[in-house]
PDB file with one MODEL, atoms N, CA, C and O in Angstrom:
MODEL        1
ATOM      1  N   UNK A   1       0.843  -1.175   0.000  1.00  0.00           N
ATOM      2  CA  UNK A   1       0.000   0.000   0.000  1.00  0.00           C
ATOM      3  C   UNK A   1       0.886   1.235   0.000  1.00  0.00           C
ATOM      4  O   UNK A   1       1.915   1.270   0.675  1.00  0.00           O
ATOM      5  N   UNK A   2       0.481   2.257  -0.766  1.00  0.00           N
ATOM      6  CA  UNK A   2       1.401   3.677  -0.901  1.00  0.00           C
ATOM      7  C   UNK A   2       0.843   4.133   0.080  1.00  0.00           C
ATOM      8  O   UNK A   2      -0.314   3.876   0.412  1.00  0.00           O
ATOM      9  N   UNK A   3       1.778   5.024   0.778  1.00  0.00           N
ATOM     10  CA  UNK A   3       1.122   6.189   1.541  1.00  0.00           C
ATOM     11  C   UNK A   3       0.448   7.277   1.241  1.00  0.00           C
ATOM     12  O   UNK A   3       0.030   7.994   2.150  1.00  0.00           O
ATOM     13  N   UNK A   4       0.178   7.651  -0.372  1.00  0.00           N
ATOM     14  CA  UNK A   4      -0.906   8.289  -0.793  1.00  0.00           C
ATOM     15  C   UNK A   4      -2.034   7.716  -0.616  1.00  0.00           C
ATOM     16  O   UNK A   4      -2.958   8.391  -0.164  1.00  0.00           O
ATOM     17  N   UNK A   5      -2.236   6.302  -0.937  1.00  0.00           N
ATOM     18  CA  UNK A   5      -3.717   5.666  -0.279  1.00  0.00           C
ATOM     19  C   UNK A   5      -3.964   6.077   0.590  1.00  0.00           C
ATOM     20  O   UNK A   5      -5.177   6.227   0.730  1.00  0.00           O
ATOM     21  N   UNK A   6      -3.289   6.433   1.480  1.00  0.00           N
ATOM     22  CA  UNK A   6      -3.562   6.519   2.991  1.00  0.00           C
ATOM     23  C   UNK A   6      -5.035   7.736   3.446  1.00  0.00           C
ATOM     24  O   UNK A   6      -5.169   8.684   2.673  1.00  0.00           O
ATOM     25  N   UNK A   7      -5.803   7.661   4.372  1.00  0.00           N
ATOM     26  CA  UNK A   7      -6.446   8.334   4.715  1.00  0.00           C
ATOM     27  C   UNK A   7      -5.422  10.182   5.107  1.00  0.00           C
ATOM     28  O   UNK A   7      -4.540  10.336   5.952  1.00  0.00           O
ATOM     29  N   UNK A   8      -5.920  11.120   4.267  1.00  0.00           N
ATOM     30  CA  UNK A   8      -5.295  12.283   5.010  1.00  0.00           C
ATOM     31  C   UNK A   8      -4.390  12.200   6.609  1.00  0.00           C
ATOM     32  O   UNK A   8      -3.182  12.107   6.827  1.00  0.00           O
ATOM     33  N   UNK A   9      -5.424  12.271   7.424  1.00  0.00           N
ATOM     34  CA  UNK A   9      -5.012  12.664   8.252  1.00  0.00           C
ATOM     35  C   UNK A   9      -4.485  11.552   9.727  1.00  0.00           C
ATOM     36  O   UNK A   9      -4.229  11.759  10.913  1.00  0.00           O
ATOM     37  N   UNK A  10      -4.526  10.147   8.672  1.00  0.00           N
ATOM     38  CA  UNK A  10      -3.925   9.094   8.982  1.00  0.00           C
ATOM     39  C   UNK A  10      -2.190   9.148   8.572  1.00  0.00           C
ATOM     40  O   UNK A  10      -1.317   8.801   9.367  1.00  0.00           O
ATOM     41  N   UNK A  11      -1.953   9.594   7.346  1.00  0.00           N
ATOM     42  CA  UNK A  11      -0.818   9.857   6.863  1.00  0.00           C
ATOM     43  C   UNK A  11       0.070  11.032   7.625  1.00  0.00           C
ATOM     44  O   UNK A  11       1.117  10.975   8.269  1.00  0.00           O
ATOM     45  N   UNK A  12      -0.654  11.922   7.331  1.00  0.00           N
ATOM     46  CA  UNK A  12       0.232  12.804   8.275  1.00  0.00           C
ATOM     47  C   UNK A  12       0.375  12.284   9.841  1.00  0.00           C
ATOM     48  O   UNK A  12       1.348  12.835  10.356  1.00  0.00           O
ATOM     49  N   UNK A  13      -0.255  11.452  10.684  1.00  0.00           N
ATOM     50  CA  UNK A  13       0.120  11.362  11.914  1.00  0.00           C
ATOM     51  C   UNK A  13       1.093  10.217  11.695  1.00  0.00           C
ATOM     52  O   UNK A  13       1.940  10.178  12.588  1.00  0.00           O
ATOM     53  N   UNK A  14       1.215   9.315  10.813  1.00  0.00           N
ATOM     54  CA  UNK A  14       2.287   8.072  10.983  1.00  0.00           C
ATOM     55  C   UNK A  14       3.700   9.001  10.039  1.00  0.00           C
ATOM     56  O   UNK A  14       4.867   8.643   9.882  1.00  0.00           O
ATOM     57  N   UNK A  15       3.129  10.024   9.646  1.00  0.00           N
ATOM     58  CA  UNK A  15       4.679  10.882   9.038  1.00  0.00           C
ATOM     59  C   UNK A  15       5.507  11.271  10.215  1.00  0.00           C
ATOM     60  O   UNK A  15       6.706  10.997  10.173  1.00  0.00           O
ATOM     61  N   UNK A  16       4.820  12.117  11.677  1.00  0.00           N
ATOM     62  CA  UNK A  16       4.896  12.164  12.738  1.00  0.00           C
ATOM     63  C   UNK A  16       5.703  11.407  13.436  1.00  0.00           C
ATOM     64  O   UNK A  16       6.449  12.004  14.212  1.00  0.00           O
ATOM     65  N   UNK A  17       5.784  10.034  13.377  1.00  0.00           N
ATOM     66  CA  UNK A  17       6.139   8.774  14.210  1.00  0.00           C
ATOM     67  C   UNK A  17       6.867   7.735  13.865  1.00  0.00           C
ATOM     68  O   UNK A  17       6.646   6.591  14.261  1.00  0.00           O
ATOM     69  N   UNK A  18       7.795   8.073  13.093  1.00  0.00           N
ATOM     70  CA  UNK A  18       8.506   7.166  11.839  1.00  0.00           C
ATOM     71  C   UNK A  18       8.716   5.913  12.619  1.00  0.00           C
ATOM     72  O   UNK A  18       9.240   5.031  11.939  1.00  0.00           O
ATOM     73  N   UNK A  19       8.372   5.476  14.253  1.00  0.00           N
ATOM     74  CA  UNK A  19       8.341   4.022  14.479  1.00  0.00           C
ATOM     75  C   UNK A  19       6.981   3.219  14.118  1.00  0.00           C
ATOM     76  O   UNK A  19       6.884   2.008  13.921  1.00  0.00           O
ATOM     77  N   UNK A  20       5.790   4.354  14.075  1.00  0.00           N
ATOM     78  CA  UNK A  20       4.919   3.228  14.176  1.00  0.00           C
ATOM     79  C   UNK A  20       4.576   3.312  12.359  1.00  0.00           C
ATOM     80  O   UNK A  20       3.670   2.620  11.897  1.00  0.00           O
ATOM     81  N   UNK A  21       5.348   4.159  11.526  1.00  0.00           N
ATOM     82  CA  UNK A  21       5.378   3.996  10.302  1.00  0.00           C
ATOM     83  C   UNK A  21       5.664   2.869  10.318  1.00  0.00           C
ATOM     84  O   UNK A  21       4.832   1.993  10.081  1.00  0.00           O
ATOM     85  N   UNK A  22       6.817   2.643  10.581  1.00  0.00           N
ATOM     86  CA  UNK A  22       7.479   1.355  10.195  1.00  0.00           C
ATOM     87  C   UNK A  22       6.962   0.288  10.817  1.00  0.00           C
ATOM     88  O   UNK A  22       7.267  -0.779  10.286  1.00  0.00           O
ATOM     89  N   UNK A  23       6.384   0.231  11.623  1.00  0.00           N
ATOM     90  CA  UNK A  23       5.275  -0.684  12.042  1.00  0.00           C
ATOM     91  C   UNK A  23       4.395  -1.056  11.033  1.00  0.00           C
ATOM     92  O   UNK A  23       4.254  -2.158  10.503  1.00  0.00           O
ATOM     93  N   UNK A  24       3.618   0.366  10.757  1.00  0.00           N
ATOM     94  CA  UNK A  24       2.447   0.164   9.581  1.00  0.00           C
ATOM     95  C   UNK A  24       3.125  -0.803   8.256  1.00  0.00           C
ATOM     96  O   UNK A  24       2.518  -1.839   7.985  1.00  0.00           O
ATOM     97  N   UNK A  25       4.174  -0.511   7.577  1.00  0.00           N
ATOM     98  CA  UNK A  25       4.583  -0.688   6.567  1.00  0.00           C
ATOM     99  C   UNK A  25       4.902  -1.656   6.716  1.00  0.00           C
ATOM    100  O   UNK A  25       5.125  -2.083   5.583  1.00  0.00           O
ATOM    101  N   UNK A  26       5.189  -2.694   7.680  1.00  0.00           N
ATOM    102  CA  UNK A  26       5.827  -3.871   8.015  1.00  0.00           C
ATOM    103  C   UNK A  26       4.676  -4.853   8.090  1.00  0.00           C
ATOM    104  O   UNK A  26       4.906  -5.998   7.702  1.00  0.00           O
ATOM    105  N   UNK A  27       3.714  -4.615   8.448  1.00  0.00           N
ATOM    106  CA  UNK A  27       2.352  -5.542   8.731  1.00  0.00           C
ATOM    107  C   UNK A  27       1.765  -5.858   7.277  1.00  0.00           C
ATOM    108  O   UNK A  27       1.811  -5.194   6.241  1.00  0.00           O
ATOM    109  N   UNK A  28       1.233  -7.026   7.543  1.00  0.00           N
ATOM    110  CA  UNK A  28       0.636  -7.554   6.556  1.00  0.00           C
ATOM    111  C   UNK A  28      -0.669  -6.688   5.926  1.00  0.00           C
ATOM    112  O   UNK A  28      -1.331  -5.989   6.694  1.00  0.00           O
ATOM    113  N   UNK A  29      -1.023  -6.771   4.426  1.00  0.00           N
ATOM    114  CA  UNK A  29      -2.201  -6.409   3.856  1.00  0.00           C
ATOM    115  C   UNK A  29      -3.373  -6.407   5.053  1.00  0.00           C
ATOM    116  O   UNK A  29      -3.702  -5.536   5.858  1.00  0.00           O
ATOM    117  N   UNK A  30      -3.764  -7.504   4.861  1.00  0.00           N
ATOM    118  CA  UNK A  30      -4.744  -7.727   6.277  1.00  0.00           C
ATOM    119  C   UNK A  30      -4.654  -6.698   7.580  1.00  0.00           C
ATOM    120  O   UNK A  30      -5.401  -5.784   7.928  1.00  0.00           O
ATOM    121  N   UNK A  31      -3.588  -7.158   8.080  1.00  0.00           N
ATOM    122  CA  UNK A  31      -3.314  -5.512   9.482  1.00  0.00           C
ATOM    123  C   UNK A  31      -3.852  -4.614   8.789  1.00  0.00           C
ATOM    124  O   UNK A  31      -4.914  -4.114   9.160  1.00  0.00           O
ATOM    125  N   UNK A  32      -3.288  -4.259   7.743  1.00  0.00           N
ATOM    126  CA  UNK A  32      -2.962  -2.742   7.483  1.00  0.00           C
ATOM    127  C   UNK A  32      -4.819  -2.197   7.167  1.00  0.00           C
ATOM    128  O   UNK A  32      -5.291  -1.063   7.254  1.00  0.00           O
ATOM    129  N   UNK A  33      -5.418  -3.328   6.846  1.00  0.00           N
ATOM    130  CA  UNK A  33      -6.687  -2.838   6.244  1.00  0.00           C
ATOM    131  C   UNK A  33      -7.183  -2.615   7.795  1.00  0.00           C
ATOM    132  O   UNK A  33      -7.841  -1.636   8.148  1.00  0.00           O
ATOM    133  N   UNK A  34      -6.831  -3.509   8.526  1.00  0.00           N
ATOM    134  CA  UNK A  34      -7.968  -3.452   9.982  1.00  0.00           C
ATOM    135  C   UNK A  34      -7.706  -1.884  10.341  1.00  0.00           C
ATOM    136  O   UNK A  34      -8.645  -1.111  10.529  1.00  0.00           O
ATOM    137  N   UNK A  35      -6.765  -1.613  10.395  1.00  0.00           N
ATOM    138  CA  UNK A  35      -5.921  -0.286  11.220  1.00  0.00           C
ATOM    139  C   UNK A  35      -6.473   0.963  10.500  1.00  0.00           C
ATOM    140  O   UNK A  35      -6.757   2.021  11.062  1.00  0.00           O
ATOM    141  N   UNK A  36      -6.645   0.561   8.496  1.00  0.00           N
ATOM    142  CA  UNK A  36      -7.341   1.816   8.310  1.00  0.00           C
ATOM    143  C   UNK A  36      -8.802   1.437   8.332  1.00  0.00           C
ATOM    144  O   UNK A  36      -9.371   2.499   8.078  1.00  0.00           O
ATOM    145  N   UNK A  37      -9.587   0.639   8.472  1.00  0.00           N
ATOM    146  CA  UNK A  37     -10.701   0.787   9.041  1.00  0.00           C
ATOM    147  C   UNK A  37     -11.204   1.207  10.509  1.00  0.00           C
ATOM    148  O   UNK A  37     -12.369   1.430  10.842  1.00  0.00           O
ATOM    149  N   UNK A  38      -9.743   1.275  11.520  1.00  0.00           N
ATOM    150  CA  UNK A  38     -10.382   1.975  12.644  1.00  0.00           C
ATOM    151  C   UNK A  38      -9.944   3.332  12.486  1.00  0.00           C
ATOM    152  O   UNK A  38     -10.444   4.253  13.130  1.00  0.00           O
ATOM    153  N   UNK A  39      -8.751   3.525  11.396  1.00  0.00           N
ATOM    154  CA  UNK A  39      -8.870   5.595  11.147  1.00  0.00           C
ATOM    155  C   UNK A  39      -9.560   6.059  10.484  1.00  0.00           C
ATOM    156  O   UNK A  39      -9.408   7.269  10.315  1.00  0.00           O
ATOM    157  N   UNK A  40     -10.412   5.532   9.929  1.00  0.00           N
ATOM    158  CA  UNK A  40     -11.681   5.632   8.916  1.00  0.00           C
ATOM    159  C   UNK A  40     -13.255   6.151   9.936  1.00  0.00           C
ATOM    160  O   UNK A  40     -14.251   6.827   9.675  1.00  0.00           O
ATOM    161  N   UNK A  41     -12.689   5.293  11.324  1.00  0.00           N
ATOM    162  CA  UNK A  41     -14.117   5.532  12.460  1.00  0.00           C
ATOM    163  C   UNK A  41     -13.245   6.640  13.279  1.00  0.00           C
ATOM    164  O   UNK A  41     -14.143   7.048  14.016  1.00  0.00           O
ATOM    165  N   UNK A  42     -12.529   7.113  13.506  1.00  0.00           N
ATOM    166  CA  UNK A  42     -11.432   8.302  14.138  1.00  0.00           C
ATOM    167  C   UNK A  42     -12.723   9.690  14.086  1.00  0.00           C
ATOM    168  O   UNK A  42     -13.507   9.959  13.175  1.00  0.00           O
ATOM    169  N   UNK A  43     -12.538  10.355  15.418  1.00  0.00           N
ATOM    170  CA  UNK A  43     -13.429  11.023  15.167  1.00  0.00           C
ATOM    171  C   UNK A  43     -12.709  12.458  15.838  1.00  0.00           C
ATOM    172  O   UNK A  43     -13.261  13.533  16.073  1.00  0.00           O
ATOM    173  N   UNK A  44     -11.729  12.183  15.984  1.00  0.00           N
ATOM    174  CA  UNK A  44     -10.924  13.616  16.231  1.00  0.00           C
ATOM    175  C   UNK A  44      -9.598  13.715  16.141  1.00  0.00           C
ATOM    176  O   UNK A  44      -9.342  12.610  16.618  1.00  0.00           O
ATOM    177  N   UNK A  45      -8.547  14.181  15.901  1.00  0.00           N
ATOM    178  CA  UNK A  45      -7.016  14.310  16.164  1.00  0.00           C
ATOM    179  C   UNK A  45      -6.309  14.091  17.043  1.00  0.00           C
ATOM    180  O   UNK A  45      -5.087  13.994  16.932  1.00  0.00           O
ATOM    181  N   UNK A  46      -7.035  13.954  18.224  1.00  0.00           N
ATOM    182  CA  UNK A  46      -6.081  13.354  19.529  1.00  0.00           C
ATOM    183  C   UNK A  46      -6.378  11.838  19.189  1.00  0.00           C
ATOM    184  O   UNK A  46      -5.375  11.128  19.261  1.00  0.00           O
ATOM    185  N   UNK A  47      -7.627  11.155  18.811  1.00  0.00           N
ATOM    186  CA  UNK A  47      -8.234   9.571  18.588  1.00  0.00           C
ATOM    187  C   UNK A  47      -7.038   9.120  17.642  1.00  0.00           C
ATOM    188  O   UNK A  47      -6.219   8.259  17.963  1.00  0.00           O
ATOM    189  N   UNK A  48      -7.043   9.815  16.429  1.00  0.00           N
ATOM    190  CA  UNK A  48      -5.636   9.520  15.378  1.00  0.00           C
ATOM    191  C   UNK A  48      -4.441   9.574  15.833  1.00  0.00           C
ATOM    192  O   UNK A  48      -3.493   8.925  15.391  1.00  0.00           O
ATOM    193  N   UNK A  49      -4.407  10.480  16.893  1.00  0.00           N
ATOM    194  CA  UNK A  49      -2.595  10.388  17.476  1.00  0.00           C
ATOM    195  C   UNK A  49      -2.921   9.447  18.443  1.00  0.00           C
ATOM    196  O   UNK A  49      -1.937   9.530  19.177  1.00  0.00           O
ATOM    197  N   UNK A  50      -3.536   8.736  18.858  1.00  0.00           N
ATOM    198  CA  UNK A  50      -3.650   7.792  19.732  1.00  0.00           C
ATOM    199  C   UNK A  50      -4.053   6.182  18.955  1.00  0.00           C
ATOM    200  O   UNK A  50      -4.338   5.143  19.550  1.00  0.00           O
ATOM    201  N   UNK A  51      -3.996   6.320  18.013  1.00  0.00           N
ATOM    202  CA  UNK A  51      -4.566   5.107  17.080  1.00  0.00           C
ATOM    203  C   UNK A  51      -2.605   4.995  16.552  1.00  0.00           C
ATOM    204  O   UNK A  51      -1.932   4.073  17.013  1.00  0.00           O
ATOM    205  N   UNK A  52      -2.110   5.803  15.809  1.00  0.00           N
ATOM    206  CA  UNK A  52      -0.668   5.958  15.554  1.00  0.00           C
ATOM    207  C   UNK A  52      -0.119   5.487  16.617  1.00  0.00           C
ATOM    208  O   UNK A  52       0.258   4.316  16.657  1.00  0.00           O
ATOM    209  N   UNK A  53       0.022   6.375  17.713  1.00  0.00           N
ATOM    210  CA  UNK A  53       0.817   6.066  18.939  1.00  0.00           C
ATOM    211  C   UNK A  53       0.671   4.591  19.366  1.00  0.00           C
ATOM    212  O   UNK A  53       1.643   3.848  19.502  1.00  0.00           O
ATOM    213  N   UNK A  54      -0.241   4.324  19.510  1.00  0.00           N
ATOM    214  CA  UNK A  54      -0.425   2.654  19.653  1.00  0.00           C
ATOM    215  C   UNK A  54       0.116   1.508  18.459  1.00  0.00           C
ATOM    216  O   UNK A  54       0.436   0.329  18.615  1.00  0.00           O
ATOM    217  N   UNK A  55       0.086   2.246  17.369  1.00  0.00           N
ATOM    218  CA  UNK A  55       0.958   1.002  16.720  1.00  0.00           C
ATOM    219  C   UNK A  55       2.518   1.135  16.902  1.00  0.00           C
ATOM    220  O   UNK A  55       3.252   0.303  16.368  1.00  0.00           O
ATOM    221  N   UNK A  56       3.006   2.114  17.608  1.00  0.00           N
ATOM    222  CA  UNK A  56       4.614   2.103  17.726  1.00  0.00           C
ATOM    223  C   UNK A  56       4.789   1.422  19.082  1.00  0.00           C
ATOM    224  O   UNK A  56       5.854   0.981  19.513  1.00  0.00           O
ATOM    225  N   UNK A  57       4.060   1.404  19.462  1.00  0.00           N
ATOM    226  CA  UNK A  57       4.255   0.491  20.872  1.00  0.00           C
ATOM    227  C   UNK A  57       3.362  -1.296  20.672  1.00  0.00           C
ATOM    228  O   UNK A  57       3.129  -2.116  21.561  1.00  0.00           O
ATOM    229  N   UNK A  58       3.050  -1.383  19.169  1.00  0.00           N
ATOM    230  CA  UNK A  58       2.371  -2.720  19.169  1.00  0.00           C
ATOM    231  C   UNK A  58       3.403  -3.979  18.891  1.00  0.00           C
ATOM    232  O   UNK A  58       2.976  -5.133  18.865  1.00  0.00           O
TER     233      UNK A  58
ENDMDL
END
């Protein structure tokens, strides 16, 4: 998956966090879809830095 796919303001927060980038980018198709289906339900900017932040510590 490119990081232009990416949801806006999903992209810019894993630009933010180049560990849990590399998290993202490392996980399988499958992960990666679950993860943007829960930044897809994100309903504010702290929820997205907290959806990010949690995959650098996953």
């Amino acid at each position: 998956m490119e990081i232009s796919e990416l949801p806006m303001g999903f992209g810019m927060a894993l630009a933010q966090h180049p560990d849990a980038m590399a998290r993202f980018t490392a996980m399988s198709e499958t992960e990666q879809q679950a993860i943007l289906q829960q930044a897809h339900s994100v309903q504010s900017k702290r929820e997205m830095q907290t959806l990010v932040a949690n995959l650098s510590v996953s």
